[in-house]
Structure formats: C-alpha cells, structure tokens
N, C-alpha and C positions, 0 to 999 in steps of 0.2 A: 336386420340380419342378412337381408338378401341383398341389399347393398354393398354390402360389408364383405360377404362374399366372395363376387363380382369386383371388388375392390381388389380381395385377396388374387385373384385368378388375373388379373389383369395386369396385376405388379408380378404374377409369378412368368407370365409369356414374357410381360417386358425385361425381364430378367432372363429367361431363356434364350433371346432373340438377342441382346446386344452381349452376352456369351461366344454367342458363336463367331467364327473369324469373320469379316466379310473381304471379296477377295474381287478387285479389280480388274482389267484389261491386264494391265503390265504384269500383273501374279499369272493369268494365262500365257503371255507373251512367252516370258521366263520360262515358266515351269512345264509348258506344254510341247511334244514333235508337233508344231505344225507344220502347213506343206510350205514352208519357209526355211525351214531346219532339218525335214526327215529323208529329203533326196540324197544327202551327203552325209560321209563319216569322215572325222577328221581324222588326220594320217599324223602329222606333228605340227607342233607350234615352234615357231621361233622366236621367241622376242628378246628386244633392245629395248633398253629403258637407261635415260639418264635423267637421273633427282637430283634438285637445284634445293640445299639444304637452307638455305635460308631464305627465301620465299615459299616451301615446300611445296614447290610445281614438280612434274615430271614432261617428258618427253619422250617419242618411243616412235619404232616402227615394228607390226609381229606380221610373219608371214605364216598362212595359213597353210600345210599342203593337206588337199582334201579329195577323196574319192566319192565320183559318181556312183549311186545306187538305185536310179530310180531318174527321171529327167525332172528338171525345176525349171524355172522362170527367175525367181527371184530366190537372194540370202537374206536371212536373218543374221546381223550381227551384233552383239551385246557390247555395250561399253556406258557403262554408267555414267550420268552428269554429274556432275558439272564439266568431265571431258570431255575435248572437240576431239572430231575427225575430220583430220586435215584434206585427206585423199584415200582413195582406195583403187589400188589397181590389178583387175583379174586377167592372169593365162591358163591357159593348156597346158601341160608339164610336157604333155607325152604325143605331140601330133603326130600326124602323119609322112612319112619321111617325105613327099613332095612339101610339106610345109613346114615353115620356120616359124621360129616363136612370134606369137603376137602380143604385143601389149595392149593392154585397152584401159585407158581409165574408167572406169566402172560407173555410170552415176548413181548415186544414192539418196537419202532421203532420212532426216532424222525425226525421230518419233519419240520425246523420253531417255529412256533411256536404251533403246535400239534404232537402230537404222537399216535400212530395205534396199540394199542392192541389186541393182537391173544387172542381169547376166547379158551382156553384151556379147560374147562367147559360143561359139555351140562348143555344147557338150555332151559326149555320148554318155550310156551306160558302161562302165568298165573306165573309162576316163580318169586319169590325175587333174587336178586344177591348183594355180596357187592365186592368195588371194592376200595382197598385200598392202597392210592398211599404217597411215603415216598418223599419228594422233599427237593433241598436246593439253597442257589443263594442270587446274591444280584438283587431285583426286581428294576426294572423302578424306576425311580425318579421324579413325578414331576414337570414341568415346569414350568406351569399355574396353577392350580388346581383353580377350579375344571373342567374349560375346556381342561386343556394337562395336563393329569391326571397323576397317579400311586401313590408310598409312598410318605407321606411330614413325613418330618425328622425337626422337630424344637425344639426349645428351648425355654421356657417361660421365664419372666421379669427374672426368679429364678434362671435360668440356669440351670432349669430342663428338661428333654425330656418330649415333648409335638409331639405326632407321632400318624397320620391316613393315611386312603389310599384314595382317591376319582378317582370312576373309569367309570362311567358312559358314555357309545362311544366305548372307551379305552376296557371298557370288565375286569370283575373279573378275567379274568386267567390272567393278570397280577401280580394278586398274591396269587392263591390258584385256583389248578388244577379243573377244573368244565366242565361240557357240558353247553359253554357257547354261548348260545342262549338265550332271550329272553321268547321263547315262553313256555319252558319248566321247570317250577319253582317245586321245592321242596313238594309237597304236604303237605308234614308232618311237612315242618320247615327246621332248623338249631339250629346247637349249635358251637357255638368257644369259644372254650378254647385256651387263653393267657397267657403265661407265660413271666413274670419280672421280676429282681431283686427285691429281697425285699428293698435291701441297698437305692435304691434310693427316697422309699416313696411316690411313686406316683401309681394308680390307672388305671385299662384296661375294658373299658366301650363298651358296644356291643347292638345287637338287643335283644328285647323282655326282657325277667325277669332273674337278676342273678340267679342261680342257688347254686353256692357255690363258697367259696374265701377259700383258700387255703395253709398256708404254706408248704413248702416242703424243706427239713433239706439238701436235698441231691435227688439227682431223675436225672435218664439216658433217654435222649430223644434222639432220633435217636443214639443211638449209642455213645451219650456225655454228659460226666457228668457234672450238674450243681450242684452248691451250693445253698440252698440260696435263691430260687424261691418264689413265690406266684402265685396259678393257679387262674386265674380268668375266671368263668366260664359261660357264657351266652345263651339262650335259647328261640329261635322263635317257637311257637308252631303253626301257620299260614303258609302257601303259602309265598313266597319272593321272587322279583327279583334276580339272581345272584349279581349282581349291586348293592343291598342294602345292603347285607351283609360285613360289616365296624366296624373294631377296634378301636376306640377311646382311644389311651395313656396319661395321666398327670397330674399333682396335684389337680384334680379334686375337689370341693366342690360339695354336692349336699344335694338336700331337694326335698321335695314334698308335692304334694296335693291333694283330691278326687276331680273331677269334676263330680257334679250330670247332666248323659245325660241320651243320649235318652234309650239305653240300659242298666242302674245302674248308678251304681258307676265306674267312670274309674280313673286310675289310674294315676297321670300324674307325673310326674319325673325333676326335671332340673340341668345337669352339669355345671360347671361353674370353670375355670382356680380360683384357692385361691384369686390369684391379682385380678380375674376381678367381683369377687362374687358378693359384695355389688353395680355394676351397673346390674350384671345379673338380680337381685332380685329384679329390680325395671325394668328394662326394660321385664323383662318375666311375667308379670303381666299381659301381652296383650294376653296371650296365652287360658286363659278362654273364651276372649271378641270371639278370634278366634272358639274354638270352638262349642259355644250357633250359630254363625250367620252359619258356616259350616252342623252344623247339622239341621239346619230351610232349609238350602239351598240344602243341598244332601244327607239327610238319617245320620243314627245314624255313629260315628268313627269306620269305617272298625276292630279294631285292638284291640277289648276291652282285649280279653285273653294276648295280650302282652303287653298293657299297651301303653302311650304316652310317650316320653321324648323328651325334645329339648337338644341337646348336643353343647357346645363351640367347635369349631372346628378350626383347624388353617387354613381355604381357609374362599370362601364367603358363603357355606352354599349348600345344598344338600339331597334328598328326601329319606334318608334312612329310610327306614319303621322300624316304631316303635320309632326311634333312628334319629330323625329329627337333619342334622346340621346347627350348626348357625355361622356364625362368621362377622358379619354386623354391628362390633363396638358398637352396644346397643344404633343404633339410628333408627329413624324414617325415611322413605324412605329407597332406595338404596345407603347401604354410604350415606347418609344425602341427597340425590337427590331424588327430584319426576319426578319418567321416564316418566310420561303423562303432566309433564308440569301445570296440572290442579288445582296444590295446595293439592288436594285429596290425594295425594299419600304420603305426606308427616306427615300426620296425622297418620300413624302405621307404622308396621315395615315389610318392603317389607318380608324379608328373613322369617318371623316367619308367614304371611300370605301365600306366592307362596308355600315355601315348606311346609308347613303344607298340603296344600290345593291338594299338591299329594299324599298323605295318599287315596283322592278318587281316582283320575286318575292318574296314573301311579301305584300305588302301591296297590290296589285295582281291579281294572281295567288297565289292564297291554296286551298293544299290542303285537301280535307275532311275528311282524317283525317292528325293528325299523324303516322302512320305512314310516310307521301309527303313529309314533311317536307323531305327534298332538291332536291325542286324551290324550296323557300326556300333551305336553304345551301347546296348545289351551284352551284346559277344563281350566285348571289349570292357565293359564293367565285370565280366566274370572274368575275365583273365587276372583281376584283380586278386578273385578267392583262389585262381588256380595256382599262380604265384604264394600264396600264403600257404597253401597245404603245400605246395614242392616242396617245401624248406620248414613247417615249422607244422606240418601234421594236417591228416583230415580233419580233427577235433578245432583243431585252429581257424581251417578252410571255411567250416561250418561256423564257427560263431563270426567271423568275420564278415560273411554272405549274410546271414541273418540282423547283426546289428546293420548291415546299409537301408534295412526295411525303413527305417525311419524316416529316411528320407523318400518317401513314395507317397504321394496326394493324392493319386487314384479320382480328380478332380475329369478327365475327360480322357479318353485312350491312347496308351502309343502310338499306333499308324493313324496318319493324317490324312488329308483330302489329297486325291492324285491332280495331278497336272497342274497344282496353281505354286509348284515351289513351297509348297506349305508342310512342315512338319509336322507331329504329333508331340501327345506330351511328352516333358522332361523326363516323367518318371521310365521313359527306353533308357534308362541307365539304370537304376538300381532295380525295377521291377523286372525289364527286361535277363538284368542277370541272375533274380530272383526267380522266372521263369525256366531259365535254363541250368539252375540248381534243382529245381524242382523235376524236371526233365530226366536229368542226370541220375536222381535217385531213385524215380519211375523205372528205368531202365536197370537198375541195381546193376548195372555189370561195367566199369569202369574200361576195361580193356574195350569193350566197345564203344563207352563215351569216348573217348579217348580216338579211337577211328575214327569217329565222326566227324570230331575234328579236323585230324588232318585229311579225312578225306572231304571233306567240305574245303579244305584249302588248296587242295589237288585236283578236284573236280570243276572249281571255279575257278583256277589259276588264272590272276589276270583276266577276269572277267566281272562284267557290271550283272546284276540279278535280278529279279523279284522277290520278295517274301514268300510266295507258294512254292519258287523253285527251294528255296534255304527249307520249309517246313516239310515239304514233301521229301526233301533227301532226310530228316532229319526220322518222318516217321517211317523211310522206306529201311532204313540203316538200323534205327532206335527198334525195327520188328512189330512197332504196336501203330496203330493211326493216330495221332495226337491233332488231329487236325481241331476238333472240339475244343482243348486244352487253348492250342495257339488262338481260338475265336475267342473264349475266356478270358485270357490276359493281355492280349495284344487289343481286343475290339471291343472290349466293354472294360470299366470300372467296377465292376463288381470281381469280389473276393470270395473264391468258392468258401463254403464254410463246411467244415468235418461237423457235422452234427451226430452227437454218442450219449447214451444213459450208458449208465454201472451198476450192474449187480454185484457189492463188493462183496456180498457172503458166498453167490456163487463163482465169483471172478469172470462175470458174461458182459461182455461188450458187444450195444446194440447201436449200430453207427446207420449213417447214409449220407448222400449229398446234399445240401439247400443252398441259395444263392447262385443259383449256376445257367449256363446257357444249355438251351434240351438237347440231350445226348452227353451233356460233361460226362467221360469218362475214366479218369483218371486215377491209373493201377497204383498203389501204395505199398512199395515193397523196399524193404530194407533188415537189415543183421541188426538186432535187438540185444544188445550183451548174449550172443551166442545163438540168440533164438530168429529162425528164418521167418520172416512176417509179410503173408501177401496178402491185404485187407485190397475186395472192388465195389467201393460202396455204389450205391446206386442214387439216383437223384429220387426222393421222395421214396423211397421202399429200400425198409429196415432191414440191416443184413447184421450177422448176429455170430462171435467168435469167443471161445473160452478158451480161459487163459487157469490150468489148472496146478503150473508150474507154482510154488510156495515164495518164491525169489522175485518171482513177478510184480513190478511193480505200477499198478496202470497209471499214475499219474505224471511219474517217470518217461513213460510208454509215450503219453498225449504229448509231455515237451519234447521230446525228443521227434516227434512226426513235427512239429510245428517246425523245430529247429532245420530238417531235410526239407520240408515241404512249403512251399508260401500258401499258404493255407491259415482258415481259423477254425482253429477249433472251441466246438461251444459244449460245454456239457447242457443237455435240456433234461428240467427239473419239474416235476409236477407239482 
C-alpha cells in the first residue's frame, strides 16, 4: 500500500510538472522589455514587401522611425527564420543643424530568431532614429491559419493567387522585421507598400486608406530588377498592433458606403474574391446593422481617420484594424453553426460581429502583455451577447451568453505568465465574457454598464494597458470593488458555487458562498418578474432571505440567477 501510494503521488507530480508551459530563452527574448528593446518607442513602420507567388519567397525593405526614451547600446530586432537580414542601416532623423545626415550600416548579429544591433550612432534622449533594414527568405507557411499561423499561399476558383499572412501568437516578425511586442505600437501608423505583377490582374489590399497604385515599367528593389510591377500603396494614420498589420493579395472586387455614426461620416469599404462578390454583397449588408448596435454599446468606431473594411480572406477571419478579415463562407453563425447552442447565434454572422467587435478591444485597447489577453477576447466575446440583445432582446442576450458556457474547461486560468509571450487559457473567450455578464448584472444598472464601456473606450483611446488598469476602472465606475471576483475568474479555475437549502413551507432561502478565493464578494442583484432582489452571500456563513410573495417561485428564482450569473448553484440536502 505504501508503494502503491508513492506510485500514485509520483505519477500525480509527473503529471503536474509536464502540465505546465515550459518556456525558453527566445519566449523571454520575445515576450519581455529588455534593455534591448525598452530605451525606444517606435514612432512608424514602413514596409515594402514583394512576394514571388510561385516559389513563395518574399523580399522586403521596413524602415523603423523610433524615439529615444532612455539611452541604449544595443537593438533588439525580431524577424523570424527562416528569414535573412540582408543589411541594416541606422541614422539620426533630427541632428543638429551643424550636422548632416549620417548613414551607418549598423553591424549586427543573428541569434534565432532576433538579431542585436550595435548602435553605432550617438543618440540622445528626446532623439528620432531611423532604422532601416533590407531582408529576404521564404517566410513560415501556414498550417492552420489563423491559429498556426504565417503566409497562406492560395489560389482562387480562377487559378489566380489569392495570398495573406495571419499572425497573431505567432508574432509579425514572421514576416517583416519589427520590435515585436505587443505593448509598443506605432504611434504615428504604418504604410506597406506591395509590389505585383501587373500580368496577373489582381489587387494588394492593406490597412487604413490607399494611398496610391502604381505602375512601374521596370524598377530595381533590393538590388533586382523587375519588370512590370504595380506598387500598391496603403496607409494607417492611427496606433496599430504589430499583428494587424496584413497584406491582402487577389482578384478582388470592391465597393463601398458611408455609415452615418457617432463621429460623421465613416467610411466603410468591402473586398470580395470576383467569384464570391454577389454573395459578399448580400451577406455584408449586416455590417451597418453591426455598427449602429457597436456604437450605442461602446462609444463611436475607434478608426474613423482610416476608414472600415471587411476584407475576404482565405482563413476564418481575423481582427486586423481597419482591414477586418472575413472568410465564414457568407453564412450566418460560425460556418453555419451557433456556438451557444441558443439558436441566437445563428441569426448573424459570427465572423463580421466577433471581429468587428475588436476594432474596440484589442485594437483600440490593446494589452501590453499578451498574458491580459482577455481583455481582447472577453470584451470582445460579449460584444457577441451585446449584439444579440440590441436587436433581438435581453431575454435573447442572456440565453445566448449562457449557452457559450459550454465551451469553458476551466482546465488552468485566463491570464498567463508575463514576459515570456505566453498567453492564458482559451477559455478568455467564453468565460471571460461570461465574467462580464456576470459583472454586468452585479451592477443591476445598464446605463452605467453601458458607461463603462464607452468610457473604457475613451479613457484608453489608443492606448496599450494592463488588467489592473481595465479592473480597476471597471470597480472604480461599476461603485463596488470587484477586484476578489476578477481574482476568482480570471486567476483560478474554480467556479464560485451559490450554496442554498429551502424551506419550502416557510418560503426561507438559506444561501452562502463555497468554492471561492477569501474575501469573494460578489453582490447578486437583479429585477425578478417585478420583484427587486439583492442577495450578499458570504463565504462559509449562512445568510437567510424570505420570499412570502404566493407567485414566488424559488426554483424559477435559482435558474434564473444561474442564467445572469456564471455561477453554480447547489442546493445542499441533509
């Protein structure tokens, strides 16, 4: 027996231990400001890329402009292998009027997938720099998209090339050199410029507003001459995640329309494969209905100076700011499924609601470590319920939120380990928005959920966050401190549970908290067919409410808290 044990305890550690992530040099590299990467903020990207469709090589040159914060020695710059870095060359934007621009080529040093730049340069504090780096290679491929990310190399019905990247986890230096972190986005934007055969007749579609389109008779990029080009030129004048910034290649059709919001006139955009146009143009019709219930829900669309677009994409679609993609076959639900089971879901189109609906969180409000990552799909899975009650009822809102429960494993927590690029569990989507239903009902007073929102979207505009800053406006706004609640569902796996007996002769409900982290406090207040109900149960000490009302029905009562609340309730029986 005591072998036996021993046996058990030693399969249960080794089972614990190869559980856990284990997390490398390069998940530090990645995921961490070290003094490599925290003296500078990037100001804009620019890149040029040309893709050689049938070899699926790329070619590229991005220039970095970057402000001093702090003095360095050395860069950190990211760019995934199997890509080479041809050259890197660093200046001063801004010297000193006795001196004139200098070039330097930069030496560097590849390690993986980054390389260590000697700052050859002095650079003060308050300084511009630019930092300009020549690359070439055939980037990732891949797998899954848009979960096992990099290039997708396809071909339309036409047998034309139909080619984007989806990189999100995976990380943009997959394919195009960047300090790719999270927390440190572009201030001033981006522009990429695409170059394609002209012979092929197809179209290179990006973030924010064309700029200009291009023939080009003959033109030398890196060092090799093409014939024949067309530059297509595109232009974020906004903040952008590394991650959002996406090529769109192929025989695109597109049209457009003004949406009268909250800020003007915006501009909205839609691409669409030639073969798949005339379903596009009847399925992207839902894209208005999206943004009247978005803007009543969370403040006016982030993104007015660059405009909307939903883009055809060959994966299942993806939060590219400004340049939203879609590829969800032009049906209603997910692939024609309603992931909540509730019937709700099958009334719009999953992909043009969820990712739309990170235009606010993620792309707007944008964490600095994807370890907070839930404030992207949390939020942004309840914009799901909030879309469903705009249009089709609270009653709707609520069983919608509630059937996505199923999909939560509650196997290990939403937030993840900081600094190694590592996120938390899957379930930052459904529990996460299950969390802020629960939230929401706590607060019983909608006009102020409802603020919170948009002032969560006002207060952060254009800003990267932490999770204490999102919790803390959320209990400083919400009037109560939920900070226990958000350690409960965001840091543990465990499910508070409403523990209650019933005295059904005298109609006394005798409830309390179990399963919970010390201190859960979590107010239970909601309109009951009529009747006003603020139950504060306590962790382990019985709190006790009669219900003398004849119409009462408590069983009713228990589903309908489950229904508002992510929560289990248990009746205990002697």
């Amino acid at each position: 027996m005591i072998r036996y044990s021993l046996l058990l305890i030693a399969l249960f550690f080794t089972k614990m231990i190869s559980a856990q992530p284990i997390f490398e040099k390069s998940d530090t590299l990645r995921g961490s400001l070290n003094e490599n990467r925290d003296w500078f903020d990037i100001l804009k990207y620019d890149i040029t890329v040309t893709p050689n469709f049938d070899n699926k090589t790329i070619q590229g040159t991005v220039a970095w402009k970057a402000k001093v914060n702090k003095l360095g020695e050395k860069i950190q710059v990211d760019l995934q292998q199997p890509l080479v870095i041809d050259s890197i060359v660093l200046f001063r934007i801004n010297p000193a009027p006795q001196e004139a621009f200098k070039l330097h080529a930069a030496p560097f040093k590849r390690d993986n997938n980054i390389a260590i730049v000697e700052v050859t340069e002095k650079l003060n504090i308050g300084d511009e720099f630019m930092l300009l780096i020549a690359y070439h290679g055939k980037p990732r491929e891949a797998v899954k998209p848009p979960w096992d990310g990099g290039w997708i190399w396809k071909k339309d019905g036409n047998g034309k090339p139909w080619v984007s990247v989806a990189c999100q986890g995976l990380g943009a230096s997959v394919w195009y050199p960047c300090k790719d972190h999270q927390s440190d986005e572009p201030e001033e934007g981006a522009s990429v410029n695409i170059y394609i055969p002209d012979s092929l007749g197809i179209i290179a579609v990006s973030n924010g507003r064309p700029v200009k389109e291009e023939k080009l008779m003959r033109s030398v990029i890196n060092g090799v001459t093409n014939n024949h080009l067309i530059n297509f030129k595109w232009e974020v004048k906004n903040p952008i995640n590394n991650y959002n910034i996406i090529p769109y290649i192929g025989d695109y059709i597109s049209w457009s329309e003004t949406y009268p919001g909250l800020k003007g006139e915006l501009d909205v955009s839609y691409y669409a494969l030639r073969e798949d146009s005339l379903k596009a143009r009847i399925q992207f019709t839902q894209v208005p209905k999206m943004l009247k219930a978005f803007e009543y829900w969370m403040g006016p669309y982030p993104f007015y100076e660059d405009g909307y677009k939903l883009i055809q994409a060959p994966h299942l679609g993806m939060e590219h700011q400004s340049a939203v993609a879609y590829g969800n076959k032009f049906e209603n639900g997910y692939l024609g499924r309603d992931l909540s089971g509730s019937g709700w879901g099958k009334k719009w189109d999953f992909i043009i609601v969820h990712e739309s609906g990170h235009e606010w969180f993620a792309n707007n409000i944008s964490t600095k470590d994807i370890a907070d990552n839930w404030v992207h799909e949390g939020f942004t899975n309840y914009t799901e319920t909030l879309f469903t009650e705009y249009y089709y009822g609270a009653k709707a809102g609520n069983e919608y939120n509630y059937g996505t429960r199923k999909g939560i494993s509650n196997r290990t927590p939403i937030i993840g380990p900081y600094g190694v690029n590592g996120e938390g569990s899957g379930d930052m989507y459904s529990k996460g928005g299950n969390l802020l239903h629960t939230i929401r009902h706590s607060i019983n007073n909608d006009k102020r959920f409802r603020s919170i929102l948009t002032g969560l979207n006002e207060n952060f505009y254009h800003k990267t966050v932490t999770t204490k800053e999102i919790e803390d406006y959320i209990s400083l706004y919400g009037k109560f401190n939920f900070s226990k609640v958000f350690d409960q569902y965001l840091r543990t796996t465990q499910i508070p549970v409403f523990s209650y007996t019933i005295d059904r002769i005298e109609k006394l409900l005798t409830y309390q908290w179990r399963n919970c982290v010390p201190g859960f406090d979590l107010p239970l207040n909601f309109n009951y067919f009529g009747n006003q109900i603020s139950l504060r149960p306590i962790e382990f000490v019985p709190q006790k409410i009669s219900f003398k009302n004849e119409s009462f029905d408590i069983d009713e009562f228990i589903k309908e808290l489950e229904l508002m609340y992510y929560v289990k309730a248990v009746e205990e029986r002697n």
